[in-house]
C-alpha positions as CSV (number, residue, x, y, z in Angstrom):
1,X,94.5,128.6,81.6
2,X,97.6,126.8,84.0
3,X,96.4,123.9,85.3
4,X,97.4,125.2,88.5
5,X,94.8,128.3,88.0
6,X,92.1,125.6,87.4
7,X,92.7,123.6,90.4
8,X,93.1,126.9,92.6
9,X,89.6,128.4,91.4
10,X,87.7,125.0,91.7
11,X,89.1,124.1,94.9
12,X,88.3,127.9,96.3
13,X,84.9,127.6,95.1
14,X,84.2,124.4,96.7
15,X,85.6,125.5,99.7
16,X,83.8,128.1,99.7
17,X,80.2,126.4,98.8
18,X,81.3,123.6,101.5
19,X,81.2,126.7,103.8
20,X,77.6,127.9,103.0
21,X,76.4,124.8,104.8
22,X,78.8,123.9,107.2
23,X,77.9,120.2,107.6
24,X,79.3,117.6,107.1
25,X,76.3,115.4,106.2
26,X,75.3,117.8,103.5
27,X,74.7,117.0,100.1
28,X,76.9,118.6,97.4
29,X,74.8,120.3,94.2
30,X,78.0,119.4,92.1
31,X,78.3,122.3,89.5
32,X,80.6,120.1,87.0
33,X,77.9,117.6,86.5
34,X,80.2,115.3,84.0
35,X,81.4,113.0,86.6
36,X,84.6,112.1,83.4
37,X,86.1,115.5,83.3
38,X,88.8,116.7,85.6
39,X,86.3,119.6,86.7
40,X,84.1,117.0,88.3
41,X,87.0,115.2,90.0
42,X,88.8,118.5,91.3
43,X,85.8,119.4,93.0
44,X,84.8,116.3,94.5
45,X,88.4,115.9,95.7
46,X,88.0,118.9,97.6
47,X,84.7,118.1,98.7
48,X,86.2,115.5,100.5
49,X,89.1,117.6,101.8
50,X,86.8,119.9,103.2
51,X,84.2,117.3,104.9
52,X,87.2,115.3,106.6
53,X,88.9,118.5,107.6
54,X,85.7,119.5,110.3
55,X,85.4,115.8,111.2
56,X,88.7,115.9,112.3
57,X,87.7,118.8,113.9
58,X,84.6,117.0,115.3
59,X,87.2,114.2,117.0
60,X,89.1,116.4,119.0
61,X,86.1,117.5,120.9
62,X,87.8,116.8,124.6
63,X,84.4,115.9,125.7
64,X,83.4,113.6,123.0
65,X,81.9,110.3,124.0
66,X,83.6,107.3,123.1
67,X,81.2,105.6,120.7
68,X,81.0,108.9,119.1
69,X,84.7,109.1,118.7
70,X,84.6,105.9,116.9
71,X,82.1,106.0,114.8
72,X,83.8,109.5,113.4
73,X,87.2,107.5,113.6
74,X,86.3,105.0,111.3
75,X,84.3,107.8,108.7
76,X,87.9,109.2,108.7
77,X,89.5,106.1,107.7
78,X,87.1,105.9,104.8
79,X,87.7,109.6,103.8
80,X,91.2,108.8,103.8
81,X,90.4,105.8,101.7
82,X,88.2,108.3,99.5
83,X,90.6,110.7,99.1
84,X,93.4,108.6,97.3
85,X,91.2,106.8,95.4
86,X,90.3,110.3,93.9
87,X,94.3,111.4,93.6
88,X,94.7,108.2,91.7
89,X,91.8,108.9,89.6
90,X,93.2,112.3,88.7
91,X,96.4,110.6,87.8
92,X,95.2,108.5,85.7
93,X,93.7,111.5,83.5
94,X,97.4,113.0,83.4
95,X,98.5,109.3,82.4
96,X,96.3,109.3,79.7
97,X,96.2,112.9,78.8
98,X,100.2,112.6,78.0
99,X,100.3,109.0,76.4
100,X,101.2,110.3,73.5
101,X,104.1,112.0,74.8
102,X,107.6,110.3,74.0
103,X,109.8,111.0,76.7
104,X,113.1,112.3,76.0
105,X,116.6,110.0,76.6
106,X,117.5,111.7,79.7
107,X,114.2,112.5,80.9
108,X,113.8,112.5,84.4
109,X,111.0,111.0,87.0
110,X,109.9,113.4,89.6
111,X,109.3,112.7,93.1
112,X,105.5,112.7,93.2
113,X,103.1,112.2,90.6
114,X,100.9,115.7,89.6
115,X,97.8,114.2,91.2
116,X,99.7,114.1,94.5
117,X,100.9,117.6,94.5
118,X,97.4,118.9,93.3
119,X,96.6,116.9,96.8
120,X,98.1,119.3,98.4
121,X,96.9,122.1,96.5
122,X,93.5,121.3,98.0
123,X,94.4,121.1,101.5
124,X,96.3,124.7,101.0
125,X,92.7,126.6,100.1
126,X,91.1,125.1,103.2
127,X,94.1,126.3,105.5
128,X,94.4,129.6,103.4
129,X,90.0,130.1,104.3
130,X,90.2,129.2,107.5
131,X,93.4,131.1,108.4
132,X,91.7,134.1,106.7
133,X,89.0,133.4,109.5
134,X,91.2,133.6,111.8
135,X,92.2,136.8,111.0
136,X,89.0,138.6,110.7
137,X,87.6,137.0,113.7
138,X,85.8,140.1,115.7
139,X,86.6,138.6,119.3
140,X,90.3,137.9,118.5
141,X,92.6,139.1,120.2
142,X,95.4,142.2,118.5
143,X,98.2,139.7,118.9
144,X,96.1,136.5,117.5
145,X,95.1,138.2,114.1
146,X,98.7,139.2,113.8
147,X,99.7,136.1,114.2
148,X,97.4,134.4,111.7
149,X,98.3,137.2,109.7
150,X,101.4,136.2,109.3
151,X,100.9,132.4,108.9
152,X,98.1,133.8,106.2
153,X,100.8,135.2,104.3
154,X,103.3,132.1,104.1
155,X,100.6,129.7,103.2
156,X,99.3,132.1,100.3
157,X,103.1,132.5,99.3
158,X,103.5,128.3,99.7
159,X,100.6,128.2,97.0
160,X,102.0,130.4,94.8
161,X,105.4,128.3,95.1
162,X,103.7,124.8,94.7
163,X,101.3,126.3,91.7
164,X,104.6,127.3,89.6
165,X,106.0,123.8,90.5
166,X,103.2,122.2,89.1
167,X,102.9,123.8,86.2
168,X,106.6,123.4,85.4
169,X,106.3,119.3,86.2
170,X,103.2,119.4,83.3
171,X,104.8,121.6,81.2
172,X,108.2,118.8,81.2
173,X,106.2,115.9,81.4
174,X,104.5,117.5,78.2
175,X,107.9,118.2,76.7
176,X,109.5,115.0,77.7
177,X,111.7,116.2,80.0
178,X,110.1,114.4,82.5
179,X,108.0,111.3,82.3
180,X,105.3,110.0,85.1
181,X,105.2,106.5,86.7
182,X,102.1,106.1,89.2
183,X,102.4,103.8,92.1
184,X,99.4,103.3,93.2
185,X,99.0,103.7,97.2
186,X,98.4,99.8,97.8
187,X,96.9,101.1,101.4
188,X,96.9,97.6,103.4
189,X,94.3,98.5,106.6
190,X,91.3,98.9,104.5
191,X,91.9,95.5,103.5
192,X,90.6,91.9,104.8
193,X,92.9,90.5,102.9
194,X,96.1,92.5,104.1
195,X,95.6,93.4,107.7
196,X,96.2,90.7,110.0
197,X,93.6,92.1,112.6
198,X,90.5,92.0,109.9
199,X,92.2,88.4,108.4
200,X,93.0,86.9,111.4
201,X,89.2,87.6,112.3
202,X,88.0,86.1,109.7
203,X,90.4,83.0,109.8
204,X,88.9,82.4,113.5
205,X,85.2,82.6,112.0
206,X,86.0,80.0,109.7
């Protein structure tokens, strides 16, 4: 099985599972119960997707009250937070799953790392189910489901463009026509000790 087939059917079933609930508060019975395999990882990292996708839903509630709004704001943040720390966890399985590989003289570097484009793999089967939604909604309007119809079509034909493109990067990265570098994200706001508002805080506690 492509790699890109694996990701696809985990991240549908999760999306799907997410779905049976509809909650964001809900407790995941994680199928892939090794939490070191890249099953367990590829669902979580949808799991995440699919939470932070309806709680920025939930923010954009025009009549949301304020404290609610930053309570959900600062969830978000940490999502965000969750969610690379998971892409760079799925790197690092790719790092060590090709260690052995000796890239060739004129191998290349691509412009994101496989963990990165797998990212975005996830966040394509939560617009693909939701567009699909859309389109079978009952009290839709002839003009709306054609519309999501068609914007249906192009994200299903953008997967099947970003699924080949993965599987080519692994297969030259295998091959050693390519070679991966990881830089980790470094994301500064989450951080005391990098952003000047939650430092310079701290520095006037002192």
């Amino acid at each position: 099985m492509k790699y890109s087939e694996l990701c696809n059917n985990i991240f549908d079933e999760c999306t799907k599972y997410y779905h049976t609930m509809d909650n964001v508060d809900a407790n995941p019975n994680i199928p892939y119960y090794k939490d070191n395999t890249i099953e367990h990882s590829l669902f979580i990292k949808n799991w995440i997707d699919a939470v932070q996708w309806h709680l920025e839903d939930l923010i954009r509630d025009p009549n949301i009250n304020p404290e609610s709004a930053l309570l959900l704001k600062r969830r978000i943040d940490k999502s965000n937070q969750d969610r690379t720390d998971l892409v760079e966890r799925i790197d690092s399985y790719f790092l060590d799953h090709f260690r052995n590989v000796q890239p060739n003289s004129d191998a290349t570097i691509n412009t994101e790392s496989p963990a990165w484009a797998i990212d975005r793999l996830s966040i394509l089967a939560l617009k693909i189910y939701h567009m699909e939604q859309e389109v079978n909604r009952s009290n839709a309007s002839a003009e709306h489901v054609a519309t999501c119809r068609q914007k249906l079509n192009i994200l299903l034909e953008q997967r099947k463009d970003l699924s080949a493109a993965i599987d080519q990067l692994l297969d030259d990265i295998a091959n050693g026509r390519k070679y991966m570098k990881v830089y980790r994200q470094m994301k500064m706001y989450n951080d005391p000790n990098l952003n000047p508002i939650l430092y310079g805080k701290n520095e006037t506690n002192r």
